[in-house]
C-alpha atoms as a printed R data frame, in Angstrom:
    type eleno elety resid chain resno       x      y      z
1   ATOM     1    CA   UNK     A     1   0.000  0.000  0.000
2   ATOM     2    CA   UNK     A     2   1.110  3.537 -1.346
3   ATOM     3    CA   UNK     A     3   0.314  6.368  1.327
4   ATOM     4    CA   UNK     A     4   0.394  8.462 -1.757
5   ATOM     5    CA   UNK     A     5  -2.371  6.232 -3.032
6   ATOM     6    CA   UNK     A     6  -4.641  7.779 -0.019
7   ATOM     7    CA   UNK     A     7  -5.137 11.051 -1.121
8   ATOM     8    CA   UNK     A     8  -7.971 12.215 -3.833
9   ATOM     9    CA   UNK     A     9  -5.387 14.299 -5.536
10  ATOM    10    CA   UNK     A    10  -1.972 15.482 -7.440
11  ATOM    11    CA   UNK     A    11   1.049 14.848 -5.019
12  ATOM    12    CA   UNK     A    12   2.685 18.582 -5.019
13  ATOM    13    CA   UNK     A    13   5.817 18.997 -6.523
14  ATOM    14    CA   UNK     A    14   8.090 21.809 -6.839
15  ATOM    15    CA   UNK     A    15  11.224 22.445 -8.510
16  ATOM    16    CA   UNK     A    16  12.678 25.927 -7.476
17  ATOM    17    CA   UNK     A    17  15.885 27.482 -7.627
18  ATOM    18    CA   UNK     A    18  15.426 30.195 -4.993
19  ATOM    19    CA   UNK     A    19  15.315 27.289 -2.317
20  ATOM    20    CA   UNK     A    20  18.663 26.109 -3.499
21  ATOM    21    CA   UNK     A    21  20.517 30.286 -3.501
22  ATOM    22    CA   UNK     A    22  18.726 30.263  0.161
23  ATOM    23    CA   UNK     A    23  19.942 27.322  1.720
24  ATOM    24    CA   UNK     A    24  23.552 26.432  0.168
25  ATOM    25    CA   UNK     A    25  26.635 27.878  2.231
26  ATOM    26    CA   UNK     A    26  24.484 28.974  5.039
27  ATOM    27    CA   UNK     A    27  24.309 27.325  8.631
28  ATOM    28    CA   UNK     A    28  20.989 25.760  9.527
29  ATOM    29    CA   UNK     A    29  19.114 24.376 12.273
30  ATOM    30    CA   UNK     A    30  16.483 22.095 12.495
31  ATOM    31    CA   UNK     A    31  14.943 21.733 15.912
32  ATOM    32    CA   UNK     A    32  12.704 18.559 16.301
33  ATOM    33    CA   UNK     A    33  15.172 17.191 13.940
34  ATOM    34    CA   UNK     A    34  14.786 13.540 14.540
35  ATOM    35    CA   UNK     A    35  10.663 13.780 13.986
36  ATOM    36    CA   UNK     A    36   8.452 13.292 10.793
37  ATOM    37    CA   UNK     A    37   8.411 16.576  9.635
38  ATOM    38    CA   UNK     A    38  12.030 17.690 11.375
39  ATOM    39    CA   UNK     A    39  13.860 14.807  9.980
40  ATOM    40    CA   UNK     A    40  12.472 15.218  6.320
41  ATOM    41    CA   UNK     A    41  13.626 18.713  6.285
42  ATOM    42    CA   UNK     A    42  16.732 17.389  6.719
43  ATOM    43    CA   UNK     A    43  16.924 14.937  4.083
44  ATOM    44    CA   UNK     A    44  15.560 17.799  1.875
45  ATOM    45    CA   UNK     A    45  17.602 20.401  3.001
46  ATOM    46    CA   UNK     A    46  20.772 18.355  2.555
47  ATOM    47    CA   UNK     A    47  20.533 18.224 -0.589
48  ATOM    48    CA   UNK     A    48  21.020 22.071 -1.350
49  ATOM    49    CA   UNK     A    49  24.591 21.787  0.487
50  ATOM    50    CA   UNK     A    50  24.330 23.998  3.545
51  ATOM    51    CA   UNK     A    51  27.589 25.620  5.441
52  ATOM    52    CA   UNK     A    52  26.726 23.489  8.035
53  ATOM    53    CA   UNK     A    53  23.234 21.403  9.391
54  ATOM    54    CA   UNK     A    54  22.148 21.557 13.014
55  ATOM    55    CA   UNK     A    55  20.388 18.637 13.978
56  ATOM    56    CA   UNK     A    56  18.132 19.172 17.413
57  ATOM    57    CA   UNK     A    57  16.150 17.501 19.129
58  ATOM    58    CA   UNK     A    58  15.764 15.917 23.009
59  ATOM    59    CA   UNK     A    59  15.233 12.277 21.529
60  ATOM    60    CA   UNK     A    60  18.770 10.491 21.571
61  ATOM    61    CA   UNK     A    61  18.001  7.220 19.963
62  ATOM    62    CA   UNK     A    62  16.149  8.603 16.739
63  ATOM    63    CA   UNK     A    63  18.375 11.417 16.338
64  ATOM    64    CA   UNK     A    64  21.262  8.766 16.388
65  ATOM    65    CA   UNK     A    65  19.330  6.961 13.793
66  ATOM    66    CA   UNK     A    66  18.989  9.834 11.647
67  ATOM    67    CA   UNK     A    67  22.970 11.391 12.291
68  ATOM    68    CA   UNK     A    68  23.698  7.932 11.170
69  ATOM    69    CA   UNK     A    69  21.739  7.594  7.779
70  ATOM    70    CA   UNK     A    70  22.605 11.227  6.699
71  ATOM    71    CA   UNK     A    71  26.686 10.403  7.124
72  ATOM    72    CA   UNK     A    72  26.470  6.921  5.412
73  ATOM    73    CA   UNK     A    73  24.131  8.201  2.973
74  ATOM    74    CA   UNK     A    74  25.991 11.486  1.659
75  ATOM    75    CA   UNK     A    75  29.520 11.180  3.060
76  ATOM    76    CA   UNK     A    76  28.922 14.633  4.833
77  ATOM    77    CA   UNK     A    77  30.883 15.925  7.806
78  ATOM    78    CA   UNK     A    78  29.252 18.896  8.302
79  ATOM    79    CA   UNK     A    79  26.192 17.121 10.180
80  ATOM    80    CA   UNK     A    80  26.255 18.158 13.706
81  ATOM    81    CA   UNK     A    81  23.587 16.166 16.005
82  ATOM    82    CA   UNK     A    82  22.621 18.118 18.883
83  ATOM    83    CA   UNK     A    83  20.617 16.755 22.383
84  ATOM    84    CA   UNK     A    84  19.181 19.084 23.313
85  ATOM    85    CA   UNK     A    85  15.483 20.751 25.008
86  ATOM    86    CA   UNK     A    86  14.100 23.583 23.663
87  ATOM    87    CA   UNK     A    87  12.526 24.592 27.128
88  ATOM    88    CA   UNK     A    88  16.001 24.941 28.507
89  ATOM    89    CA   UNK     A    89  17.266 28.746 27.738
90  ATOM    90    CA   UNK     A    90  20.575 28.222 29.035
91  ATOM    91    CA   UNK     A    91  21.472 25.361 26.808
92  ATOM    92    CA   UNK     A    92  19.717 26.333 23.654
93  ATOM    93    CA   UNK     A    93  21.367 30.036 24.013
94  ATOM    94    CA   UNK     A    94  24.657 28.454 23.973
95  ATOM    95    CA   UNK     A    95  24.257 26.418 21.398
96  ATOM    96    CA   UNK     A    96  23.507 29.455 19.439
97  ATOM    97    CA   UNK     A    97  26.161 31.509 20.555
98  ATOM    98    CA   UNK     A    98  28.540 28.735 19.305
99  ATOM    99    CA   UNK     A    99  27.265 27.691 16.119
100 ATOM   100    CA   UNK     A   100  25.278 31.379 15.232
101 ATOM   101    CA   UNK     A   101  22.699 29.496 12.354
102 ATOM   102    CA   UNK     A   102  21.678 31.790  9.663
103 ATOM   103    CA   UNK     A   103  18.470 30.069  9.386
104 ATOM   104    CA   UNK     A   104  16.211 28.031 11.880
105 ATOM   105    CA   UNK     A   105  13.474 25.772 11.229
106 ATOM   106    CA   UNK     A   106  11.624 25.397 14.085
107 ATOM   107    CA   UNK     A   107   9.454 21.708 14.597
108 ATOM   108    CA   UNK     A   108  10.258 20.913 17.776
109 ATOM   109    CA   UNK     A   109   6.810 20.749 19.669
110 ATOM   110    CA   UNK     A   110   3.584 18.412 21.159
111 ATOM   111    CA   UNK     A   111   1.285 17.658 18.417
112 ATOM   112    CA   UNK     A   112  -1.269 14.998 19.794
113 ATOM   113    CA   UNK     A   113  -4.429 16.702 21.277
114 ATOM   114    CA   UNK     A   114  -5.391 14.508 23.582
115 ATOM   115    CA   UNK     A   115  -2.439 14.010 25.838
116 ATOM   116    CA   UNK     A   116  -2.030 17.381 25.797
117 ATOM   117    CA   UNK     A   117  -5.466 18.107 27.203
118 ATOM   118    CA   UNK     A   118  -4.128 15.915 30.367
119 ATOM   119    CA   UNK     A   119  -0.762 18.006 30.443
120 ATOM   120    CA   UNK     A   120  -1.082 21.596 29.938
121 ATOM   121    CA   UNK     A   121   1.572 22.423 31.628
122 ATOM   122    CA   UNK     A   122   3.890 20.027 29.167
123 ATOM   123    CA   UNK     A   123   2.051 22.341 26.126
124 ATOM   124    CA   UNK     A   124   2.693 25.806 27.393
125 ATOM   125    CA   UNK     A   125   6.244 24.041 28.305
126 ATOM   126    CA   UNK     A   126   7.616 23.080 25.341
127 ATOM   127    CA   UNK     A   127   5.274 24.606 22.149
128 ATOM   128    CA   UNK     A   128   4.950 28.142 24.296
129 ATOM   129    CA   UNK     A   129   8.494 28.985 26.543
130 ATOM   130    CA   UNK     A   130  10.289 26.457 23.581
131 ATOM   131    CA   UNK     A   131   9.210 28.780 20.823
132 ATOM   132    CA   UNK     A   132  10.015 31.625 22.500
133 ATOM   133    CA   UNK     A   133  13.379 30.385 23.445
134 ATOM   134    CA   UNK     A   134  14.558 29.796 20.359
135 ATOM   135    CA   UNK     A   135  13.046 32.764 18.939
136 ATOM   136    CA   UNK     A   136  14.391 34.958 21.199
137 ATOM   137    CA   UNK     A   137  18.364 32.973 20.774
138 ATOM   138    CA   UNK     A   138  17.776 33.697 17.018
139 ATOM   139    CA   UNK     A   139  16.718 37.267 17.217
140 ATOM   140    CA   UNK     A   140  19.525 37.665 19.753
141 ATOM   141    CA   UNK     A   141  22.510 36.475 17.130
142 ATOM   142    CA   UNK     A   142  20.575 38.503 14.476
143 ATOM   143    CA   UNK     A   143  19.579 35.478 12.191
144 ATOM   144    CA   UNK     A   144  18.262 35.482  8.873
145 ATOM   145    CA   UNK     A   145  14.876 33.359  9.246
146 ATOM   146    CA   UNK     A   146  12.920 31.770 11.721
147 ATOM   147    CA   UNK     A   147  10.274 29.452 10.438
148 ATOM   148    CA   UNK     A   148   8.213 27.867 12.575
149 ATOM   149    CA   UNK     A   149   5.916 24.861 11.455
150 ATOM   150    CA   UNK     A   150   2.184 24.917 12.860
151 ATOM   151    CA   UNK     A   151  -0.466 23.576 12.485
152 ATOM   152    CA   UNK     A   152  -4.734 24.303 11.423
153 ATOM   153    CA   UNK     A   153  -5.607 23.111 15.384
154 ATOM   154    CA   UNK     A   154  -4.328 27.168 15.732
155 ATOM   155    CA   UNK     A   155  -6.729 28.667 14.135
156 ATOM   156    CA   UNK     A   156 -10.243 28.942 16.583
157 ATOM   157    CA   UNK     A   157  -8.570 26.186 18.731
158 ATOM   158    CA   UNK     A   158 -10.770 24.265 20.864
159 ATOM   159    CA   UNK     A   159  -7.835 22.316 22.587
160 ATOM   160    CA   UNK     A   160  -4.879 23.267 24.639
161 ATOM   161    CA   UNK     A   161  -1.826 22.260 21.919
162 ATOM   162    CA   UNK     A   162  -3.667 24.501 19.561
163 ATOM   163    CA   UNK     A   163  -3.906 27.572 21.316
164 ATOM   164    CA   UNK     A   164  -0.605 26.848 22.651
165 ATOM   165    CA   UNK     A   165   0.432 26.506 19.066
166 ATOM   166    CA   UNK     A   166  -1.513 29.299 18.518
167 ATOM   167    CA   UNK     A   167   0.407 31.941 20.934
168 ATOM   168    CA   UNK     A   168   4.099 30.223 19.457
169 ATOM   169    CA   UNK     A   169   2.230 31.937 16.349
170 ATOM   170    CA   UNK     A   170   1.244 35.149 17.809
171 ATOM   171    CA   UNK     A   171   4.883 35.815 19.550
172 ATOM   172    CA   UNK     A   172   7.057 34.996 16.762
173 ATOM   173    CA   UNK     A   173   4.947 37.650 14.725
174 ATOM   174    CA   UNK     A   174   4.871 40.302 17.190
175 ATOM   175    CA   UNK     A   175   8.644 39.502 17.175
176 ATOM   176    CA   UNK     A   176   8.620 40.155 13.583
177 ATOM   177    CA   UNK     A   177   8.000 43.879 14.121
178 ATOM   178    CA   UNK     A   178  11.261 44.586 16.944
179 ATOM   179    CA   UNK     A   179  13.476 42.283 15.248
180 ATOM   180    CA   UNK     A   180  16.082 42.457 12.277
181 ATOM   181    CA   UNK     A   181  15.343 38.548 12.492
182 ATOM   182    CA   UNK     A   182  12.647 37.171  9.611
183 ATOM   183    CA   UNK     A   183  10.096 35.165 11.652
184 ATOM   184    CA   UNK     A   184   7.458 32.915  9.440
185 ATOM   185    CA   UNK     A   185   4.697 30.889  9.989
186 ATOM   186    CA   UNK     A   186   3.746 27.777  7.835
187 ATOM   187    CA   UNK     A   187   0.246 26.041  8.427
188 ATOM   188    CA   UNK     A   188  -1.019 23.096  7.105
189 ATOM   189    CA   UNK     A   189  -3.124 20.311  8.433
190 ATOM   190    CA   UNK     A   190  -2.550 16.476  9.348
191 ATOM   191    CA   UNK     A   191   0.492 14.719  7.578
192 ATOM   192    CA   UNK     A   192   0.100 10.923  5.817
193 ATOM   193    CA   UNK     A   193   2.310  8.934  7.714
194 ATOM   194    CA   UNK     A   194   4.044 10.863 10.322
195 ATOM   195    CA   UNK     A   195   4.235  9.221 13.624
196 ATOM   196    CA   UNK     A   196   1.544  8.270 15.292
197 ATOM   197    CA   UNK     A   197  -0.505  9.676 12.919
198 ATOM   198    CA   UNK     A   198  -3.622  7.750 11.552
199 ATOM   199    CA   UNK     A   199  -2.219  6.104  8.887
200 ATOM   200    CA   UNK     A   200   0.366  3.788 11.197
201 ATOM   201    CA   UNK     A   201  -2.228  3.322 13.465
202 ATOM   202    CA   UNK     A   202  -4.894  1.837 10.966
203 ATOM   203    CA   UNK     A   203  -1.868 -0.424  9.188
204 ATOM   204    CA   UNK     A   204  -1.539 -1.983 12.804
205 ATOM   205    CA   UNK     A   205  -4.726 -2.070 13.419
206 ATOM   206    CA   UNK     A   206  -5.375 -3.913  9.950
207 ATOM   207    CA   UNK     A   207  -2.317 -6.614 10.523
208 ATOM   208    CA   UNK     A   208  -3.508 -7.558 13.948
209 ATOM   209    CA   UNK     A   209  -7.078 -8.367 12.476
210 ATOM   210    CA   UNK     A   210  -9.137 -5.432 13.592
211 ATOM   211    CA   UNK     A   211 -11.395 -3.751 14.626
212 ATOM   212    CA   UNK     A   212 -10.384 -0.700 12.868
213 ATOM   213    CA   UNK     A   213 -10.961  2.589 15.390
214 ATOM   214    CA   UNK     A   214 -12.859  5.565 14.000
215 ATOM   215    CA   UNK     A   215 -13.701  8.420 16.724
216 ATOM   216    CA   UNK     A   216 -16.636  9.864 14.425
217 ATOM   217    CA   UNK     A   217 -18.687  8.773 11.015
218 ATOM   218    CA   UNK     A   218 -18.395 12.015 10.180
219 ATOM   219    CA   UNK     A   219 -15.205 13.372 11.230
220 ATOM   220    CA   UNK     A   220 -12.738 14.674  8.419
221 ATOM   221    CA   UNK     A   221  -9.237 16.250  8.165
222 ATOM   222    CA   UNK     A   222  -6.672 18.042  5.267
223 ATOM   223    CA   UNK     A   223  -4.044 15.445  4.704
224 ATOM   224    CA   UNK     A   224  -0.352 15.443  2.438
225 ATOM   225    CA   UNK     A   225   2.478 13.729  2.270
226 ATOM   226    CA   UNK     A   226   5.740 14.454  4.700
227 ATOM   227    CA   UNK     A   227   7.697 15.307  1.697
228 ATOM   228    CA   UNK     A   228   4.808 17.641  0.166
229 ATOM   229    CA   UNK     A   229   4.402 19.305  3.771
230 ATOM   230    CA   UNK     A   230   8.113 20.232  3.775
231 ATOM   231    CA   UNK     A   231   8.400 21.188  0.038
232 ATOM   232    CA   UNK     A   232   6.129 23.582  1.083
233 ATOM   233    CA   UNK     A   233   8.057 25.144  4.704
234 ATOM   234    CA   UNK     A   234  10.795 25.488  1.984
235 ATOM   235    CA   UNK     A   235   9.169 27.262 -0.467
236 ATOM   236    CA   UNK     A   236   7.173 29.733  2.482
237 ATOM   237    CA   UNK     A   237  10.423 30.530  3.374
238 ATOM   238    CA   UNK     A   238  12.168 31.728  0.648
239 ATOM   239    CA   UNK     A   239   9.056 34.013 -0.223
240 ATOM   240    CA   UNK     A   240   8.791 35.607  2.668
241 ATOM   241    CA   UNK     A   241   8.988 39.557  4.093
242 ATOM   242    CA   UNK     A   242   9.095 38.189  7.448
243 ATOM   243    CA   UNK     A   243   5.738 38.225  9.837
244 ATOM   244    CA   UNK     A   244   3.167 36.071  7.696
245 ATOM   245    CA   UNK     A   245   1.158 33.208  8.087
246 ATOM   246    CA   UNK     A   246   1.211 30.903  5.052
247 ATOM   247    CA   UNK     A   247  -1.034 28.594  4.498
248 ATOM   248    CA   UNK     A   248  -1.156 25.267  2.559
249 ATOM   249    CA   UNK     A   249  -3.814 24.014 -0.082
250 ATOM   250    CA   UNK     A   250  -4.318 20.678  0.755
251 ATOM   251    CA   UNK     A   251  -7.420 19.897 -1.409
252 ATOM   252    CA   UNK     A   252 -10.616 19.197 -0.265
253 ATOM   253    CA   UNK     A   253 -10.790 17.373  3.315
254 ATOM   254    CA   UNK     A   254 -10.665 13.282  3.916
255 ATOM   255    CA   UNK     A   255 -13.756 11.913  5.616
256 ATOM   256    CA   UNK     A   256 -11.463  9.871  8.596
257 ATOM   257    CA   UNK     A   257 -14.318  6.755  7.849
258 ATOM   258    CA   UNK     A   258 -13.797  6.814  3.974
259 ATOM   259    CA   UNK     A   259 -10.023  6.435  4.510
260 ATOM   260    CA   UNK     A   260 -10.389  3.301  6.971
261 ATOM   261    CA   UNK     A   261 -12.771  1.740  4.172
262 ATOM   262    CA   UNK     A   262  -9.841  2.679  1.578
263 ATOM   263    CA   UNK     A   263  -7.258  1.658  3.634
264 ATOM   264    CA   UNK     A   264  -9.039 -1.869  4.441
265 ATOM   265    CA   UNK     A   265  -9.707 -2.373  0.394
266 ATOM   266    CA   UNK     A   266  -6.390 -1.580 -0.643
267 ATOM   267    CA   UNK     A   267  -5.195 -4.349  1.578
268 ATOM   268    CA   UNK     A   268  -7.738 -6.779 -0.625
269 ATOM   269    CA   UNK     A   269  -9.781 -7.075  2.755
270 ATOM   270    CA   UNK     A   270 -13.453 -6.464  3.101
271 ATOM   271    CA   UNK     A   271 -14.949 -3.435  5.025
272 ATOM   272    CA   UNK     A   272 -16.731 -4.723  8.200
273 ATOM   273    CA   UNK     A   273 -16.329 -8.070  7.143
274 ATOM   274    CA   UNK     A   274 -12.622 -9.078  7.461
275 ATOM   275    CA   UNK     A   275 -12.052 -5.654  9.584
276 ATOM   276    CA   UNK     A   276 -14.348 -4.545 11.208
277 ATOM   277    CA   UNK     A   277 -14.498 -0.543 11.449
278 ATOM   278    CA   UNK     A   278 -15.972  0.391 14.642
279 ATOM   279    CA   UNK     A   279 -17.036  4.220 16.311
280 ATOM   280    CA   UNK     A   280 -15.334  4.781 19.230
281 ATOM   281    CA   UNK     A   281 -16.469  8.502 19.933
282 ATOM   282    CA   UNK     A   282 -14.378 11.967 19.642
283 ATOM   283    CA   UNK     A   283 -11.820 12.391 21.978
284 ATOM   284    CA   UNK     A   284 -10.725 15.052 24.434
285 ATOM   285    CA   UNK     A   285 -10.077 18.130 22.382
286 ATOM   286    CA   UNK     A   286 -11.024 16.602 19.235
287 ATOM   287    CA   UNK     A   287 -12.849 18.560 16.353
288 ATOM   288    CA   UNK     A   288 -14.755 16.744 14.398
289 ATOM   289    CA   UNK     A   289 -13.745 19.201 10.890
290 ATOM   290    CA   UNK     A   290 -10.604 21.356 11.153
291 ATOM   291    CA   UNK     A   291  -9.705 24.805  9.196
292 ATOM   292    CA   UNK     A   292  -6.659 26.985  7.904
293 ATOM   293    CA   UNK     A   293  -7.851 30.070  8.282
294 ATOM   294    CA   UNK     A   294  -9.457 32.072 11.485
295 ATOM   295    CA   UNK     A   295 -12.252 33.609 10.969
296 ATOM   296    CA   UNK     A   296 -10.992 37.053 11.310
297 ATOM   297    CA   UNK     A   297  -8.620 36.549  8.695
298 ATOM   298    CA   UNK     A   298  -8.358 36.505  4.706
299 ATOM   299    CA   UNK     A   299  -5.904 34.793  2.761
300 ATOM   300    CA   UNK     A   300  -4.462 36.046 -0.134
301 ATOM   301    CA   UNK     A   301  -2.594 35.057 -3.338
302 ATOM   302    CA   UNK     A   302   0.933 34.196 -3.464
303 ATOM   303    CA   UNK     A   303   3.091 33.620 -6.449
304 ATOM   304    CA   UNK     A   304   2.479 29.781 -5.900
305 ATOM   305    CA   UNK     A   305  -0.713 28.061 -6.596
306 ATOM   306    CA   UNK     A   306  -0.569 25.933 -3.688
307 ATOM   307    CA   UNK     A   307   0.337 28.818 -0.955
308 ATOM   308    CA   UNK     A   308  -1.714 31.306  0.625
309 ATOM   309    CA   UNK     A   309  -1.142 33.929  2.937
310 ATOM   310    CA   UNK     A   310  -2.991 34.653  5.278
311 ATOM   311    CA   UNK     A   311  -3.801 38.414  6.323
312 ATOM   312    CA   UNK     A   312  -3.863 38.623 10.099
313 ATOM   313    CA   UNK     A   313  -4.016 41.231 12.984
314 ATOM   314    CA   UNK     A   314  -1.636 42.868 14.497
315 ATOM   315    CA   UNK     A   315  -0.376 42.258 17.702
316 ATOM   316    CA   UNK     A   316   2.293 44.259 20.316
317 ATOM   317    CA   UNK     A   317   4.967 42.720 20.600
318 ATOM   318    CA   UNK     A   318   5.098 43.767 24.760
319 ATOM   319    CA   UNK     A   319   1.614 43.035 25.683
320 ATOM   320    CA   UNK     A   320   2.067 39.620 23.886
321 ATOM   321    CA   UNK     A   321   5.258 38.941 25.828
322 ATOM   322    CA   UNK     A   322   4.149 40.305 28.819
323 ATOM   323    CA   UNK     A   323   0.779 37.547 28.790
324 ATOM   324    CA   UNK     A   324   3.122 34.872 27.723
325 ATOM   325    CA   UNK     A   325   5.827 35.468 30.883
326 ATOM   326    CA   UNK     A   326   3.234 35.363 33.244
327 ATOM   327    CA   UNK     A   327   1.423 32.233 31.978
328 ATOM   328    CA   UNK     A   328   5.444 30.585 31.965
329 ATOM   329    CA   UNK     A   329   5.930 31.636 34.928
330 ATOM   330    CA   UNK     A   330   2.320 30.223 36.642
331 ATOM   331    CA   UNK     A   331   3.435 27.009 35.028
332 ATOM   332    CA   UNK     A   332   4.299 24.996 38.136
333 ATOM   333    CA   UNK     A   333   2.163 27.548 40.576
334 ATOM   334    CA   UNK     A   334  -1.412 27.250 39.510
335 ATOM   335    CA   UNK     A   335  -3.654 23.616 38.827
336 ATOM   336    CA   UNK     A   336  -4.284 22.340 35.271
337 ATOM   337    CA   UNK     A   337  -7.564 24.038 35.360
338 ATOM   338    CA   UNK     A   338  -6.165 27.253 36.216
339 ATOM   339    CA   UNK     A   339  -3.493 27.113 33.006
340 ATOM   340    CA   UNK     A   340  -6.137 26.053 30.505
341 ATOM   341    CA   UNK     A   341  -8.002 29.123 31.878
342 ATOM   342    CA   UNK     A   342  -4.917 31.385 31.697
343 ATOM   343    CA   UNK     A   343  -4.538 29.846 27.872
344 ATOM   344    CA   UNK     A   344  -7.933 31.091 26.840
């Protein structure tokens, strides 16, 4: 089975020059580097011959991995893996001060809703005081970029790691304005195989016999590829004035249910006969549709089909730091109830 086969549309390609000119001879770091979506940036951003390629992240075994496959596979010594947390100023400041990166792409963070409604604290942790560590390193070494990868659970979020992806959003771009630093958002929705996505999940769930687990008949989400996803970071990047939001088209949305029946078929199984696909009800957090675009914004053109940019609201820069201390700094003061509150 083909993930690409999953999707009710064109896989995006893009061939572009400008992404080369931006990345070759320039040090870059990739936090979250041994992820889905961090460790694919790498593999893509190899190839344009960097200075020099930071690779962070907190996870030792998979960054090994990945440190590993990238020195046997291109004969590279300019790979630096990194251990690292992105909560912890003092180290992440240093490592900045010793390897000053020109450009950062930022995807270390939580991603899966539920767990994160348990441990708020763990969100505002790492996808809040994270961003804003790194942000502030980078706008402290005057650094070219800063793109951060988000996500469509920031825009009206109804769960705690989207509106704590949401404020990573709103301080990087009230950043924007009091830095020479570029800061850039890129938004797109749920990625085909990235881990513990639902794509692993359902290929387990098929091998072991069933049932297949569906939270909603109804329930639908934007999907692409990991390679498609960070095409697309690339390309946002090299566009950008600094201080946007760019948005992804990811076609029309996947009902969850239809890709459990595809999934089952394309194994040459029968739907609810060999697998059964059973309703297990949304979980905590959960939407049952998701969007790209808050309701108070517009998107607009760019110069690429499949990228939009969104135009937001303005923010300052001190009120939005000044909220975001103080809800750091009630972190290990105030209950769980009290943070969600303090999120909203």
């Amino acid at each position: 089975m083909n993930i690409e086969d999953l999707l009710n549309r064109e896989q995006i390609q893009i061939e572009n020059s400008n992404i080369k000119n931006e990345l070759s001879d320039r040090i870059v770091l990739v936090t979250g580097a041994a992820g889905s979506i961090g460790s694919e940036l790498v593999r893509q951003i190899i190839k344009h011959k960097p200075k020099k390629l930071l690779l962070l992240d907190q996870s030792e075994s998979p960054l090994v991995d990945l440190h590993l496959e990238l020195s046997e596979g291109h004969k590279w010594k300019h790979i630096v893996p990194i251990i690292a947390d992105v909560s912890d100023i003092s180290r992440i400041a240093s490592i900045f001060e010793e390897y000053i990166p020109d450009i950062i792409f930022h995807a270390a963070a939580y991603k899966h809703v539920p767990i994160m409604e348990s441990c708020p604290r763990e969100a505002i942790r790492v996808n809040v005081n994270g961003t804003r560590n790194v942000a502030n390193c980078a706008n402290a070494i005057n650094a070219e970029k800063f793109i951060l990868v988000s996500t469509d659970k920031a825009v009206n979020p109804t769960n705690i790691m989207g509106a704590s992806k949401r404020i990573a959003e709103l301080y990087i771009q009230s950043l924007n304005k009091e830095s020479q630093t570029k800061y850039i958002t890129t938004r797109f929705g749920n990625v085909l195989g990235s881990n513990g996505s639902v794509i692993p999940r359902f290929k387990k769930q098929i091998i072991s016999g069933g049932p297949i687990t569906v939270t909603h008949k109804d329930i639908t989400r934007y999907f692409m590829t990991i390679p498609e996803a960070v095409q697309l970071i690339l390309e946002a990047g090299t566009m950008s004035k600094g201080g946007e939001i760019f948005l992804f088209d990811m076609g029309e949305p996947v009902k969850i249910m239809d890709l459990a029946t595809k999934m089952v078929k394309l194994s040459n199984l029968r739907p609810n006969i060999d697998i059964e696909i059973k309703i297990t009800g949304l979980r905590p957090g959960e939407k049952l549709y998701e969007e790209l675009l808050a309701t108070e914004e517009n998107s607009i053109a760019t110069h690429h089909p499949k990228i939009m940019k969104a135009k937001v609201r303005s923010f300052d820069y001190r009120i939005v730091d000044l909220k975001i201390h103080e809800l750091i700094g009630a972190m290990d003061i105030l209950t769980s109830k009290e943070l969600v509150a303090n999120l909203q």
